[in-house]
C-alpha positions as CSV (number, residue, x, y, z in Angstrom):
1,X,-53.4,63.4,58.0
2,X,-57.3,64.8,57.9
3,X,-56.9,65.2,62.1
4,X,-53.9,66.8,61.5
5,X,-55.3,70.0,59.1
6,X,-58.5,69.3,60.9
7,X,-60.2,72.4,62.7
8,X,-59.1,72.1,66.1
9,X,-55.1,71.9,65.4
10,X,-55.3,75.2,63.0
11,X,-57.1,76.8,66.1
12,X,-54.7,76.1,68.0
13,X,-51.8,76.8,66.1
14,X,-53.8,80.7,65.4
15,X,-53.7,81.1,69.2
16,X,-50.2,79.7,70.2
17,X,-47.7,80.3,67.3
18,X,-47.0,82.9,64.8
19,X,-49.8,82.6,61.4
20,X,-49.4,84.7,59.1
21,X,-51.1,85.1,55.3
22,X,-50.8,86.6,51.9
23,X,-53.0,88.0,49.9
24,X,-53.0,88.5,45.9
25,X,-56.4,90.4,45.3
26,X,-57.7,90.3,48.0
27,X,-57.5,86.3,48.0
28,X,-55.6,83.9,50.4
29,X,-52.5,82.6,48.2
30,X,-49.9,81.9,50.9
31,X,-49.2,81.6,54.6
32,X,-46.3,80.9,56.9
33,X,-46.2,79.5,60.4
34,X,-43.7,80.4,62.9
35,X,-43.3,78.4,66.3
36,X,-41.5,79.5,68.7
37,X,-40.4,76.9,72.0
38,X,-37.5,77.3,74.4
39,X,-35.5,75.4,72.4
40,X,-35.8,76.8,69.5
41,X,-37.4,78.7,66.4
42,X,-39.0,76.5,64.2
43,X,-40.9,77.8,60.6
44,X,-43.1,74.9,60.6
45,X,-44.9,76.2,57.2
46,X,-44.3,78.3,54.4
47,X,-46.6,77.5,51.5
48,X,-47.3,79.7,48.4
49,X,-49.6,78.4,46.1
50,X,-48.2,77.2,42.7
51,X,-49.9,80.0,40.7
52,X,-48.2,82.6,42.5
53,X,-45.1,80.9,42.9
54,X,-41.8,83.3,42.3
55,X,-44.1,86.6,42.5
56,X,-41.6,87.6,45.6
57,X,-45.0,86.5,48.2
58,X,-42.6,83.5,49.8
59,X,-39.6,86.4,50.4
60,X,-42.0,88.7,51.8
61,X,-43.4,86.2,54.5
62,X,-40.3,84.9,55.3
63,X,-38.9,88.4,55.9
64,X,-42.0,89.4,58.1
65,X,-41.0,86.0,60.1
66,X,-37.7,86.8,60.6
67,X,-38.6,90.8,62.0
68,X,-40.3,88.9,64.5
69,X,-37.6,87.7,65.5
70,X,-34.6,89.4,67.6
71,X,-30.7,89.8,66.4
72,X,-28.7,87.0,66.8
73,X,-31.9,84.6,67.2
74,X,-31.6,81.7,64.9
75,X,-34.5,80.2,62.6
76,X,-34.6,76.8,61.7
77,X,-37.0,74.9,58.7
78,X,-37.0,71.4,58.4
79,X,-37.7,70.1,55.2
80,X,-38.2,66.5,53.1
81,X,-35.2,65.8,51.5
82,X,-35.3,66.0,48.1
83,X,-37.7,69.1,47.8
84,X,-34.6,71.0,45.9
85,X,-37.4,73.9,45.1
86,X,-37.8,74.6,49.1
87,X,-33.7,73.8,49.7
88,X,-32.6,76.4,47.2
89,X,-35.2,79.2,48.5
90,X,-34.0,79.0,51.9
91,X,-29.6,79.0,50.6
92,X,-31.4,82.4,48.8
93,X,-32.1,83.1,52.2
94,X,-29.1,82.8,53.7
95,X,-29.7,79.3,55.4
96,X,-27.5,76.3,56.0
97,X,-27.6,72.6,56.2
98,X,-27.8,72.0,59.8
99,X,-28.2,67.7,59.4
100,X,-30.2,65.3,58.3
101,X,-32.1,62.4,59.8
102,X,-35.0,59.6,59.5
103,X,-38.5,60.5,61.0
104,X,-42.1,59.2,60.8
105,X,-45.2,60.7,59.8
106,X,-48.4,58.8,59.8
107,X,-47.2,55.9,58.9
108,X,-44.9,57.7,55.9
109,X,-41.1,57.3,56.9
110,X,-38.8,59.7,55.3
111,X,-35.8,61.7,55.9
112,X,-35.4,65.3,56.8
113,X,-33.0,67.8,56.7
114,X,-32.8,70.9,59.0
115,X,-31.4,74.2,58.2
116,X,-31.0,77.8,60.0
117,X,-30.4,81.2,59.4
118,X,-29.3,83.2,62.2
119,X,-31.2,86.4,62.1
């Protein structure tokens, strides 16, 4: 997990995908992450820190995401299943349940479930 948030993969993700941040005074409270592939457009991130949860910062990133985005593209967000908080903010957001499935992450198996929006 540390190699994973380590220096060199955030660099990387700045340079080749979409990064963008929220402020709140002038303080770093959110960011989201958009990457985009052939295949398809994937948020990989959205976080908002707890403290300034449901203060509209989570809409407003989304929404910059989606205008970078063209009409008719679709968006996709793969979450844990389970995390009801994330599943209900993205139904707010017009997205559906796509599927669900099994995957691996360091040694952590759980399942996810993908939903879209088309924009």
């Amino acid at each position: 997990m540390q190699t994973a948030y380590s220096i060199d993969p955030l660099r990387n993700k700045l340079e080749t995908t979409a990064f963008l941040v929220g402020e709140w005074e002038e303080k770093v409270v959110s960011f989201a992450n958009l990457h985009c592939s052939k295949n398809e457009n994937d948020l990989s991130a959205i976080y908002i820190h707890p403290k300034f949860q449901s203060k509209g910062l989570g809409s407003a990133l989304l929404n910059k995401i989606k205008n970078k985005l063209q009409n008719g593209d679709e968006l996709v967000v793969y979450l844990e299943k389970g995390n009801h908080q994330a599943e209900s903010f993205y139904r707010k957001h017009g997205f559906t349940y796509i599927e669900e499935f099994s995957e691996s992450f360091f040694d952590h198996t759980f399942k996810t479930v993908k939903m879209s929006v088309i924009i």
